[in-house]
Structure formats: C-alpha cells, structure tokens
N, C-alpha and C positions, 0 to 999 in steps of 0.2 A: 571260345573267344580268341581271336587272334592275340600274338602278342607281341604290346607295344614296339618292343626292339626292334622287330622283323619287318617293319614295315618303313616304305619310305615314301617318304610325301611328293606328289607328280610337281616339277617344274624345271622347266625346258632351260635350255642357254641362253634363250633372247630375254626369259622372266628376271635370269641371273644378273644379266647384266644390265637389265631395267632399274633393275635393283641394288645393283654397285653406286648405278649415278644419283639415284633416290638419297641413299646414304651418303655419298658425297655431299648431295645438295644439303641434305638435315648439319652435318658436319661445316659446312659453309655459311649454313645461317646462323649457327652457333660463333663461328669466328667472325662473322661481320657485328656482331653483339657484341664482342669483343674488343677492346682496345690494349694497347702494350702497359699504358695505366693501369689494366686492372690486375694485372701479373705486379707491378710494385704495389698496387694497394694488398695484394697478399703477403707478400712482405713484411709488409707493415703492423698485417695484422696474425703472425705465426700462431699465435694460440690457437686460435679459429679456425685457419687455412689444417693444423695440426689433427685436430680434433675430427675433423671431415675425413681427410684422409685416413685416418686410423679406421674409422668408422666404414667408407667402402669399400676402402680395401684389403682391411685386416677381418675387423669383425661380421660385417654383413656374410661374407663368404664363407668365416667360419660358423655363423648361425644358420646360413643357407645350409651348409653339410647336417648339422647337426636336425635340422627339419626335415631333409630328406628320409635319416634316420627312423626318425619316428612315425611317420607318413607310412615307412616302407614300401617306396615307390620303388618301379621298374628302373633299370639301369640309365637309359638313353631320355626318361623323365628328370631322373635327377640330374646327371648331365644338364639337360637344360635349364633348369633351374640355377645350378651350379654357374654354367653360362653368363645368365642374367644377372646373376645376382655379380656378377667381377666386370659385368659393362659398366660404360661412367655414364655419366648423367647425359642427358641435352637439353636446349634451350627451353624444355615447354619446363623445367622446373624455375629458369626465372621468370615465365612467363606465370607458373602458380604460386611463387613467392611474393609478387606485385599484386596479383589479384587477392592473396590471403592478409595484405599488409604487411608481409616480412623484410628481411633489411635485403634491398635488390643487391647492392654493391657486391656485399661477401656472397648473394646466391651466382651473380657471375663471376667473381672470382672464384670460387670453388670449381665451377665447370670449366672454365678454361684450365684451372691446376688439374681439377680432375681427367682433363680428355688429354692433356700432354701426358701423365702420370698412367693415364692406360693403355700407350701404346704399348710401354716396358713392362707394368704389371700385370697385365688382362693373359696373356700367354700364359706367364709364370701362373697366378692364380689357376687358371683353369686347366693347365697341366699336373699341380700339384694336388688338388682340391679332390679334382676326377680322377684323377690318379689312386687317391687314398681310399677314395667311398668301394666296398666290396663289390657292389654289382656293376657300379660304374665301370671300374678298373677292366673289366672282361672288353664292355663297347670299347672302350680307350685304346688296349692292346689289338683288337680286330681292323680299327680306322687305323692306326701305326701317327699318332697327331703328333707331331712336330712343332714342337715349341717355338721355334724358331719361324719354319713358315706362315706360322700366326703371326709374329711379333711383324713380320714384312710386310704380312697382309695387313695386319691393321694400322703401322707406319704410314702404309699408303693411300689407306682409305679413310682415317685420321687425319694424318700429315701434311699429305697434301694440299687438302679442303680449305686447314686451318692455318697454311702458312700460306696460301692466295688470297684467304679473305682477311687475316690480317694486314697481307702488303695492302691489299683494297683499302680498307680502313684508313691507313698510314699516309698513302699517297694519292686514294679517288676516293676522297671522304663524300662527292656529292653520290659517286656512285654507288659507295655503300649505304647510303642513308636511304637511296631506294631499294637497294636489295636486300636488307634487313625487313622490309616490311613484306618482300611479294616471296624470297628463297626458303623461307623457313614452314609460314605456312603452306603455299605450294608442295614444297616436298611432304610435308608428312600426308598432305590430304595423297600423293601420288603412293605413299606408303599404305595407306588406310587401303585405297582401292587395289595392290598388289595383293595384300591379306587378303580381302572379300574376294578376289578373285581364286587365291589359292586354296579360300573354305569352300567355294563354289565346286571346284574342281575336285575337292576329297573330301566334300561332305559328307559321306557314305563313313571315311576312317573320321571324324572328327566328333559325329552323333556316336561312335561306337565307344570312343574312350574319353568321350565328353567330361563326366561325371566326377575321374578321375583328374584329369587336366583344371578342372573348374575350381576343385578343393584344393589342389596345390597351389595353385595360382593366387587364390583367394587370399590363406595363410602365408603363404609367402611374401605376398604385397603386403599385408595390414605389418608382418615381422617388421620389413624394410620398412615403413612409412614409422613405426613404432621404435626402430632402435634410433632412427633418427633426431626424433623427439625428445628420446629417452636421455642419448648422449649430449641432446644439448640442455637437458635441463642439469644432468651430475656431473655437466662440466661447469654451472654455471652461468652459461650463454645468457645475457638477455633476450626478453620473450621476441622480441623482433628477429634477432639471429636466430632463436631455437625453430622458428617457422620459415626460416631459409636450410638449416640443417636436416629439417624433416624433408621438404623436399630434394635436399642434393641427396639423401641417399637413399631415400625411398623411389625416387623417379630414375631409371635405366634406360638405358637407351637400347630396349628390347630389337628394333631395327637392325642394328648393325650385327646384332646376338643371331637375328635369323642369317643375315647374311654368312654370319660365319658357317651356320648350321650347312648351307646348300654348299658353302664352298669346298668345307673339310671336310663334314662327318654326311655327306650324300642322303643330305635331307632325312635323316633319321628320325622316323615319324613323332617317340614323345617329345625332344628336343624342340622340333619344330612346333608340334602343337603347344607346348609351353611360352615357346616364344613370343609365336602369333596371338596368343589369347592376351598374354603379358601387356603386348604392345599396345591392347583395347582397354583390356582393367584395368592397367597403372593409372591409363589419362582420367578414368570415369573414377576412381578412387582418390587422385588426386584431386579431381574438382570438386569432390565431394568435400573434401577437407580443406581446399580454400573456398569455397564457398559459408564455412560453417565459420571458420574463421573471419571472413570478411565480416559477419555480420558480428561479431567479437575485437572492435576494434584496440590495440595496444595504446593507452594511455602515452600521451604526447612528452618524455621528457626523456632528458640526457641520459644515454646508455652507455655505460663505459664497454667498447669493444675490446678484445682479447687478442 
C-alpha cells in the first residue's frame, strides 16, 4: 500500500486560483452577514464571545492533537486535521444556528470575532500544533512552513473579503442585501463542484485510503460538534447559545484549510483528503444536528446572556 505522505493530490494553477476566489467569495458572504454592530454586540457580551474563543482556538486544536494521537494516523493525515481543526468557522454555521433555533446574534458575532482572530492565530496554531505531534514534525520540517507566509496568506484571503464586504454593508447596504443572498451560497456550491472534480481526478488515491480518511474525519467532527456543546453547557450558556456554540466550533471552514494545503504543503495527499472529505461531513453532520434540534424547539423565555 502506498503511503499517505508520499503522495500528492493532482491540481493545476488555474484549479488554484479558481479556488483562491471560491474562498474569497465564501469569505465575502460571511462579511456581508456582517455588520460593525455585530463586533459591539460582542462586546457587550465578553463571556460568550470568551468562551468560543477559548474553545476554537485553544481547546479544539489541542483535543484535535490529542486524537490524532490515539488514531495513530499518518503524519500529513494529522497535519490535516490539525489544519481543520485551527480554521474559524463560516457563514453556513449561522445558517445551522437559525435552522436548529439557536441565538443567530452571538452565532454571527463569533464568526466575525472568530475570522478576524484567525488570521493572527491559525499560523501560530498550526505551526506550533504540527510542530509538536512526532510524525507530523518530520512533513513540517520537509515543507520548511513559514509562519509568517501563512499569516500573509491568510491576511489576504480573510482580510480582504471581509474588509470589502463590510465597507459594502456600511455604505451599499442595497447592494449587500442582494449579495448576501446569491455570494455565499454561490460560492460554496463552486466549492462543492472544485472537490468533486478534484475526487474525480484521484479517485484511484481517494478509494485507496478512503477507510482511513472516513474514520478520522468522522471522530474528529462528532469531537468538534461535541466540545462545542459540551463548553457551553459547563459554562452555563443558555440552551439557545449552547446551539450557536456547537456550531461555531464544530463547523470549520474546511475550504480555506484545502486552500492552504495546495498553497504550502503542494497538495499533500492525507492533508488534502482530510480536508476535502471535512468540507462534505461537517455540512451533512451539521444538518443532521440542526435538523434534530429544530424539531426540539427551546422554550420561549428570557435568557440571561453572558
């Protein structure tokens, strides 16, 4: 059986940069959801906004290492996981927050704290994370990743997006009102069809270490959809919040995680198949679990927020 490390998944410069603006768009629809109020309604409410962040990007990354561990996957498998697990959220988690009944307000406040808060931590995280895991560390030091070139890269593939569609917001609110409804889903369906095209293309490496990829991905999502839950029930949260905390840190914005995979570590086959499969389960898992919810509606009465 080949192995995972050694291999690298086929995709050309024009797939690359299909998929830059893919990810800009997904990033753009998130900031036209966005308003500069939702950044003081976090403010407002520091426990909560607190609570998240601790949660994606202290603990999930270090429960992502510790599963890797136990799993004892390949190097460039954990890597990708490791990845995923230090992406920030994107827009389909308030879109599964709304559909499961949870409090919308704080699920977009956390995404917009959370996609500003990853351009500066997602580097640091996944330098230090891959860094420390033992097989990872060997792929780490072979790629030479740069901390730094990340943090540029994802400044600008973040940054960007989200400081256009906020001016949009701010000063073409008609325009954003229509692109909030066509830029977000657009992009991801352009996302969906970049994956299917990429599994088409190495279905041969994808049926090979399928089985491996399927379990990781599996455990890995129910971990993040579960500390989620988990941190907002032993914080306290009310149940409305605790079903906007599940999905801000169980939903990753696996997209931008491939992107990085093709930019830096040259399509490094577990990596990438982690990610791609990621970016299918997380949405089918999460609908699973606002769908279950929906039909569990939260009793109608004053929730004191945090």
């Amino acid at each position: 059986m080949t192995d995972v490390d050694s291999i690298r998944i086929a995709f050309d410069e024009a797939s690359l940069t299909t998929l830059k603006i893919v990810i800009a768009a997904i990033l753009l629809g998130v900031a036209l959801d966005t308003r500069l109020e939702d950044f003081a309604a976090a403010v407002r409410r520091p426990g909560s906004i607190a609570v998240g962040v601790v949660a994606q990007f202290l603990l999930l990354p270090a429960l992502t290492f510790v599963l890797t561990l136990l799993l004892d996957v390949r190097g460039s498998v954990a890597l990708g996981m490791i990845l995923v697990a230090c992406c920030p959220p994107g827009n389909v988690s308030n879109i599964l927050t709304h559909r499961a009944g949870g409090d919308v307000a704080l699920s977009v406040s956390m995404t917009a704290v959370g996609n500003v808060l990853a351009i500066f931590l997602m580097p640091v995280n996944v330098a230090f994370w891959g860094g420390l895991h033992p097989s990872g560390r060997e792929v780490l030091a072979d790629i030479e990743l740069s901390a730094l070139d990340m943090l540029t890269e994802i400044g600008i593939v973040i940054g960007v997006p989200f400081v256009v569609g906020l001016a949009t917001v701010r000063y073409a609110p008609r325009v954003a009102a229509v692109g909030r409804r066509f830029v977000g889903p657009v992009a991801f369906l352009g996302l969906g069809g970049i994956i299917a095209v990429g599994v088409a293309n190495n279905w041969d490496v994808l049926v090979e270490f399928l089985g491996v990829v399927l379990v990781a991905v599996f455990l890995h999502d129910a971990l993040a959809l579960a500390l989620g839950y988990g941190i907002g029930r032993a914080t306290g949260l009310p149940a409305r919040s605790t079903r906007a905390m599940t999905f801000e840190v169980g939903i990753r914005n696996a997209g931008l995680g491939l992107l990085l995979v093709f930019t830096y570590f040259d399509g490094l086959g577990g990596m990438a198949l982690v990610a791609a499969w990621w970016g299918i389960w997380d949405i089918v898992a999460g609908l699973v679990v606002a769908s279950l919810w929906r039909r569990r509606p939260v009793a109608e009465r004053t929730e004191v927020t945090v």
